[in-house]
Backbone as JSON Lines, residues from 0, in Angstrom:
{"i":0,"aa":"X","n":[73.15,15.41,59.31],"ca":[72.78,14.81,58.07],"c":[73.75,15.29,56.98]}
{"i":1,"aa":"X","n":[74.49,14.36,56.25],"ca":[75.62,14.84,55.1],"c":[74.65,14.53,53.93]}
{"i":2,"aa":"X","n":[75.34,15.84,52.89],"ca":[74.37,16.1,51.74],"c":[75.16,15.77,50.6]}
{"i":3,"aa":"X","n":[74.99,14.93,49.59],"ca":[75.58,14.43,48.41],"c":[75.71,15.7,47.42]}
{"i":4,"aa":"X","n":[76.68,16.03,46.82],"ca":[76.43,16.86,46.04],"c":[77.05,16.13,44.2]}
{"i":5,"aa":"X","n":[75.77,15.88,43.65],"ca":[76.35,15.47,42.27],"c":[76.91,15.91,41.43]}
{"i":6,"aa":"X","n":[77.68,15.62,41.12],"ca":[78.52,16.37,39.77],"c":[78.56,15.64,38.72]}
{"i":7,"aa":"X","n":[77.91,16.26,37.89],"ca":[77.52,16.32,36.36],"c":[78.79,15.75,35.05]}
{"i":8,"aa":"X","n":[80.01,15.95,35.3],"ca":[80.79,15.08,34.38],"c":[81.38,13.89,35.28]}
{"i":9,"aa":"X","n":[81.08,13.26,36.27],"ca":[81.24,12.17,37.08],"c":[80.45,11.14,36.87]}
{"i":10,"aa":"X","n":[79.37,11.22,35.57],"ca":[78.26,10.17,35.55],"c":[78.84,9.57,34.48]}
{"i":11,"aa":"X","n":[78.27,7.99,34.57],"ca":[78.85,7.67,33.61],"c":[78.32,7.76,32.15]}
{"i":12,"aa":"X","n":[79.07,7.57,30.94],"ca":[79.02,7.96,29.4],"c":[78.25,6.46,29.0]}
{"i":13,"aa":"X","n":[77.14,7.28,28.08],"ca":[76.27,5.77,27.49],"c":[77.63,5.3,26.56]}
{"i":14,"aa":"X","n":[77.54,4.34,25.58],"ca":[78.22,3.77,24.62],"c":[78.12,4.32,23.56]}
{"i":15,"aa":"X","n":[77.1,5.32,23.08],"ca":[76.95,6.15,21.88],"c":[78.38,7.15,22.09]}
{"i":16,"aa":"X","n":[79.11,7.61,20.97],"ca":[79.9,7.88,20.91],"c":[79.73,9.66,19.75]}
{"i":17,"aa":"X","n":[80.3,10.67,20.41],"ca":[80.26,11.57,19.3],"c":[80.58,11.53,17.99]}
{"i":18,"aa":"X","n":[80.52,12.8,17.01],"ca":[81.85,12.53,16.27],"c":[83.25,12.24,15.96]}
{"i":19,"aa":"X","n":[83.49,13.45,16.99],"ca":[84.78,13.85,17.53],"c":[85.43,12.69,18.83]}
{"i":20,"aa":"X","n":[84.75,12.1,19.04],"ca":[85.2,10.95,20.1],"c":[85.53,10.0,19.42]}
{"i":21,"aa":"X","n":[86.61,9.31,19.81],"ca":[86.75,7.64,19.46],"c":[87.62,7.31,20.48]}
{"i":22,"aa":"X","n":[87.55,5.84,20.77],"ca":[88.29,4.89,21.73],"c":[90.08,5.06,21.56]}
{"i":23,"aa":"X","n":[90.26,4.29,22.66],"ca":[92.15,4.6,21.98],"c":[91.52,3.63,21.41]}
{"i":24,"aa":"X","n":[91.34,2.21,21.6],"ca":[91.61,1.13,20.72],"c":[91.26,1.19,19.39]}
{"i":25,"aa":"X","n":[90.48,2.43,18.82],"ca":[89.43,2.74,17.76],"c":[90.64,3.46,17.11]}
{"i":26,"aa":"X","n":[91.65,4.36,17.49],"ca":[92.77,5.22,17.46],"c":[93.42,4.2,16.87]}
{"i":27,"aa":"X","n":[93.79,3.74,17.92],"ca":[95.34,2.78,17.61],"c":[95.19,1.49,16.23]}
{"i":28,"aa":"X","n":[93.81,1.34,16.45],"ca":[93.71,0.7,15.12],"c":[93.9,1.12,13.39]}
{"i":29,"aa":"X","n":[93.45,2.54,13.99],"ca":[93.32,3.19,12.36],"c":[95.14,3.51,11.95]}
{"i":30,"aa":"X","n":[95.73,3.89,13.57],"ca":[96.7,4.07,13.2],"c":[98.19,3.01,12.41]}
{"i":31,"aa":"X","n":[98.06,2.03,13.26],"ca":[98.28,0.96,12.93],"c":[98.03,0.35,11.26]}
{"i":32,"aa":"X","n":[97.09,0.51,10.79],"ca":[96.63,0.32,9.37],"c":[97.32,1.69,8.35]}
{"i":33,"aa":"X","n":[97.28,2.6,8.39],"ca":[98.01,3.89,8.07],"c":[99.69,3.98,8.55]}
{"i":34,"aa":"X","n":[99.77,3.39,9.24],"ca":[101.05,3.71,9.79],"c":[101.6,3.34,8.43]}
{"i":35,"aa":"X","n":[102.24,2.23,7.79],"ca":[102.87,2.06,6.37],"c":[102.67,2.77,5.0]}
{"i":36,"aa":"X","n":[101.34,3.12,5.18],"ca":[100.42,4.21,3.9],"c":[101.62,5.25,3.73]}
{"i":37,"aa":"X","n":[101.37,5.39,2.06],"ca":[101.83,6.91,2.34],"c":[100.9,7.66,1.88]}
{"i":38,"aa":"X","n":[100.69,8.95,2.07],"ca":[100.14,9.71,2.16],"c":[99.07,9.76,0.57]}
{"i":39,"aa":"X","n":[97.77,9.95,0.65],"ca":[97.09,10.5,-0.54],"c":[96.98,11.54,-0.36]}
{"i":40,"aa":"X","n":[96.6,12.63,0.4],"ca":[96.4,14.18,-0.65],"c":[97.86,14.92,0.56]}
{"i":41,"aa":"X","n":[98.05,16.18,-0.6],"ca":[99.14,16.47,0.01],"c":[98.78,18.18,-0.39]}
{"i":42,"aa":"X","n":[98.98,18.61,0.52],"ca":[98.48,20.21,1.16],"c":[99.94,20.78,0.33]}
{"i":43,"aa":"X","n":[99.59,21.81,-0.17],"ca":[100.92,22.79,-0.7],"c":[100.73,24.34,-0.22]}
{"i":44,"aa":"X","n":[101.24,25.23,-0.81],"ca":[101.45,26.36,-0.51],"c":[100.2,27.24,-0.66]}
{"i":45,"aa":"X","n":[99.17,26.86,-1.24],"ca":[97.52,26.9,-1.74],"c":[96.94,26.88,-0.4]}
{"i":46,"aa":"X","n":[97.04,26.48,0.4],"ca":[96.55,25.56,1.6],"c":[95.45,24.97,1.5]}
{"i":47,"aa":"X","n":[94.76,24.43,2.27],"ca":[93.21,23.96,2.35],"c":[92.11,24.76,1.5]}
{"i":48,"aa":"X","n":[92.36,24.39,0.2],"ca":[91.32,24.89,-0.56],"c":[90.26,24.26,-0.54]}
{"i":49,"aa":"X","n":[88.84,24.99,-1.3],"ca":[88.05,23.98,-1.49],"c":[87.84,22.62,-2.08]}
{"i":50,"aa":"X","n":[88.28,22.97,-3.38],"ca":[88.7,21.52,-4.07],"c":[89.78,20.54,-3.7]}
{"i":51,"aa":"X","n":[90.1,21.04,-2.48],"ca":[91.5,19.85,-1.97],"c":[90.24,19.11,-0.39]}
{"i":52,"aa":"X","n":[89.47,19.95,-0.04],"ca":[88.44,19.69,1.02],"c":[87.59,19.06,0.55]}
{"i":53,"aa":"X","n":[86.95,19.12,-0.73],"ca":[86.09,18.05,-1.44],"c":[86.52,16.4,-1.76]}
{"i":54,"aa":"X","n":[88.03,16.81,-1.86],"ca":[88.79,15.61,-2.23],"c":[88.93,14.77,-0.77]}
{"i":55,"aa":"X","n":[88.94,15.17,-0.27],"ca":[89.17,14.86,0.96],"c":[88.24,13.64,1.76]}
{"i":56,"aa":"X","n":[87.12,14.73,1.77],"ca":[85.38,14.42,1.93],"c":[85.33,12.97,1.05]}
{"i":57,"aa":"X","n":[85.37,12.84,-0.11],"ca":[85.36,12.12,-1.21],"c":[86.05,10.6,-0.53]}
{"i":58,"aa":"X","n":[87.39,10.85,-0.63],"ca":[88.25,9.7,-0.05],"c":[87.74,9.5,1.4]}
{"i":59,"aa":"X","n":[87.25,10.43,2.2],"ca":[86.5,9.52,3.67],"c":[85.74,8.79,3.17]}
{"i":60,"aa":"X","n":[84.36,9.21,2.42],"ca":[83.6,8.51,2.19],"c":[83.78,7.15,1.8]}
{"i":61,"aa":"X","n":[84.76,7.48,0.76],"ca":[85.08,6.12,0.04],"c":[85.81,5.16,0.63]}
{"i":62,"aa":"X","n":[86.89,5.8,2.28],"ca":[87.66,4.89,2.73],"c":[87.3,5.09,4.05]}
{"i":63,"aa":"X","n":[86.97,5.83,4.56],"ca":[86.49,5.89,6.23],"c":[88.04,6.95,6.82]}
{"i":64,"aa":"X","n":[88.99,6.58,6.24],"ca":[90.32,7.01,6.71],"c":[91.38,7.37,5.42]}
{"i":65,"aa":"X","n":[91.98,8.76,6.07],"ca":[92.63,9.53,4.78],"c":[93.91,10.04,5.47]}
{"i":66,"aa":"X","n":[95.11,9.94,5.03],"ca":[96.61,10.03,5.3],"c":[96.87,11.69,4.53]}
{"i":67,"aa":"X","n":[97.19,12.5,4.91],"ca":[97.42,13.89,4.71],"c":[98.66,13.95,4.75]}
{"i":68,"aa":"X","n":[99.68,14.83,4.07],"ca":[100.86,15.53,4.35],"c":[100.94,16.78,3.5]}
{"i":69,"aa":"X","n":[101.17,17.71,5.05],"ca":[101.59,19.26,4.48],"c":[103.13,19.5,3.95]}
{"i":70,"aa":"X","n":[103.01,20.11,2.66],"ca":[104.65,20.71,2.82],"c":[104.97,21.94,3.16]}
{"i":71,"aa":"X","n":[105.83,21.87,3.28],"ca":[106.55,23.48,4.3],"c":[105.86,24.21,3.76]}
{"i":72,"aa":"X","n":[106.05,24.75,2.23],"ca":[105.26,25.9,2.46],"c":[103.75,26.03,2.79]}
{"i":73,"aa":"X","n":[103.21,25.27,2.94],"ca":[102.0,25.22,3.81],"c":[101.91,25.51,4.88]}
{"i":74,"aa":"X","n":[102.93,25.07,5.34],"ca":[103.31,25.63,7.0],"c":[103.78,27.13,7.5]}
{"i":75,"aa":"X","n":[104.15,27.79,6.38],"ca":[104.13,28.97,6.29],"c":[103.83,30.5,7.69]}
{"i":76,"aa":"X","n":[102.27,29.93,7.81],"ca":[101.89,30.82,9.12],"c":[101.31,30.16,9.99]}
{"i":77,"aa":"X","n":[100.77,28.82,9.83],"ca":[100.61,28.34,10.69],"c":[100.91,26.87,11.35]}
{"i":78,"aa":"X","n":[100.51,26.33,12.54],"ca":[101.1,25.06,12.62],"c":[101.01,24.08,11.86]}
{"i":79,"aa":"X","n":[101.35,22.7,11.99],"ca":[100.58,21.6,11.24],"c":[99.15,20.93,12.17]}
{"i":80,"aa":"X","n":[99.63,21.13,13.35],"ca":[98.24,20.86,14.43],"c":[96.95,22.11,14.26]}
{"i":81,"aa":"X","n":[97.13,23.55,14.14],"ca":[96.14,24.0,13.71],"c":[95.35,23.46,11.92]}
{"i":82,"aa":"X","n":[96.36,23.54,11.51],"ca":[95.72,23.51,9.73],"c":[95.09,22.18,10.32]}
{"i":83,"aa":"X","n":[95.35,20.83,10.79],"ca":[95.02,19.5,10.32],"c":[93.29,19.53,11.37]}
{"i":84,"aa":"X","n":[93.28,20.31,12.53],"ca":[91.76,20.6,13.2],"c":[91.45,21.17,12.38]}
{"i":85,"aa":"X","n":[91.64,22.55,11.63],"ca":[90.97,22.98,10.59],"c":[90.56,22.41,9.83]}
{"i":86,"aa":"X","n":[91.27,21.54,8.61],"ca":[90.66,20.42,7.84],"c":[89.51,19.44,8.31]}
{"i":87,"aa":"X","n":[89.44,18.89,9.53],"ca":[89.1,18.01,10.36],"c":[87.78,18.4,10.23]}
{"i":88,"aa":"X","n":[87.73,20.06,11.22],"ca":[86.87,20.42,11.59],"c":[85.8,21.13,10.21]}
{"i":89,"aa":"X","n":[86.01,21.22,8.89],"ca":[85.49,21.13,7.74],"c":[85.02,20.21,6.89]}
{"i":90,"aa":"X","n":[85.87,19.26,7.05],"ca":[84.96,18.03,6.47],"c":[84.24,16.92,7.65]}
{"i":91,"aa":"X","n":[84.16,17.55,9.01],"ca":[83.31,16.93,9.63],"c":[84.0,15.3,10.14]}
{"i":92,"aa":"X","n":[85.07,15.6,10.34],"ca":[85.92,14.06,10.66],"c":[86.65,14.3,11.73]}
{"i":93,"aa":"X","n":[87.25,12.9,12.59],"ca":[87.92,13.06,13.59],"c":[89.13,13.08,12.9]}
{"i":94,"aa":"X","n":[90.09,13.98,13.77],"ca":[91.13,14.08,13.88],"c":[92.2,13.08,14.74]}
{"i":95,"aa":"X","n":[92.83,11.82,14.2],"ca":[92.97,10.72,14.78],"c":[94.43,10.86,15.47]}
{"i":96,"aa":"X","n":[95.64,11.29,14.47],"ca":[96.89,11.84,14.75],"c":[97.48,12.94,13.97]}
{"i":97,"aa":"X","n":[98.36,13.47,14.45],"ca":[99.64,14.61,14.15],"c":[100.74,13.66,14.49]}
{"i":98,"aa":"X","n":[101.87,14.2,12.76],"ca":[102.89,13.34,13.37],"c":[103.57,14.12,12.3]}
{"i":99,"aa":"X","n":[104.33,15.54,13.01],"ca":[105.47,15.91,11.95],"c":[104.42,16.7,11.04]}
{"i":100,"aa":"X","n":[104.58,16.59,9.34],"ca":[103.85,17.16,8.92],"c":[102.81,16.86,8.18]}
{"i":101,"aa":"X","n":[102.03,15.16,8.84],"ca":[101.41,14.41,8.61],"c":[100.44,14.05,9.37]}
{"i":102,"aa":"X","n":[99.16,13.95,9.09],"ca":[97.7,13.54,10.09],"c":[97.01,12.83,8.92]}
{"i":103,"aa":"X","n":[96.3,11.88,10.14],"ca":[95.07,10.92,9.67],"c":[94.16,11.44,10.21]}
{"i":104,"aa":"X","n":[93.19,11.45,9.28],"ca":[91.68,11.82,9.36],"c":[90.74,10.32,9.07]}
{"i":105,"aa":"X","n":[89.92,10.2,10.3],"ca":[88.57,9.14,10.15],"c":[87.54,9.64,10.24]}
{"i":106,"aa":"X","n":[86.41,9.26,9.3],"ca":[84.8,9.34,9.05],"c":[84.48,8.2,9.36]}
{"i":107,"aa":"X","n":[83.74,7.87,9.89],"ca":[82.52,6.9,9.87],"c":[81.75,6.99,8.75]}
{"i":108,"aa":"X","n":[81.65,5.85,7.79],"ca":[81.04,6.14,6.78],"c":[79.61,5.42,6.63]}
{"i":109,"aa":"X","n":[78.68,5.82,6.24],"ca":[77.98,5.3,6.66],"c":[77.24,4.44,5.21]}
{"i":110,"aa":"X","n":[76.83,3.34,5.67],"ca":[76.72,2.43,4.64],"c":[75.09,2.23,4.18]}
């Protein structure tokens, strides 16, 4: 007699989606729309303060999607891929791309 053994990330995913999850096609769209943008808030040598994280929060809300660029000295001690999860992971948004010293951030905003 052969015995099935199930494994637990092999099942399939309902359609509800996390925070932190989105589709490529959900990706590639935001990116696509941003790709020409230039950037609204721009990280300096201060780094991720609070009042640059409120601003932030603010423009998801108001746009669902927010165009970031660090300048060097921001980059200072750490990467641009750590700081932009950091940000991400503070105002509660996905982290959509890194590109250089530039990331898009999406909220779902809710209406």
């Amino acid at each position: 007699m052969r015995q099935t053994h199930e494994n637990p990330t092999s099942k399939k995913r309902g359609k509800t989606q996390t925070m932190n999850e989105q589709t490529a096609g959900k990706k590639r769209r935001i990116k696509r729309k941003l790709g020409e943008e230039k950037p609204t808030i721009r990280i300096g040598k201060g780094g991720a303060s609070q009042d640059l994280l409120n601003e932030i929060e603010k423009q998801l809300d108001k746009e669902e999607t927010v165009k970031v660029k660090m300048l060097k000295s921001a980059l200072a001690k750490n990467e641009a891929k750590q700081i932009a999860s950091k940000v991400a992971e503070q105002t509660a948004a996905t982290l959509v791309e890194v590109r250089g010293h530039t990331f898009i951030l999406y909220k779902h905003r809710k209406k």
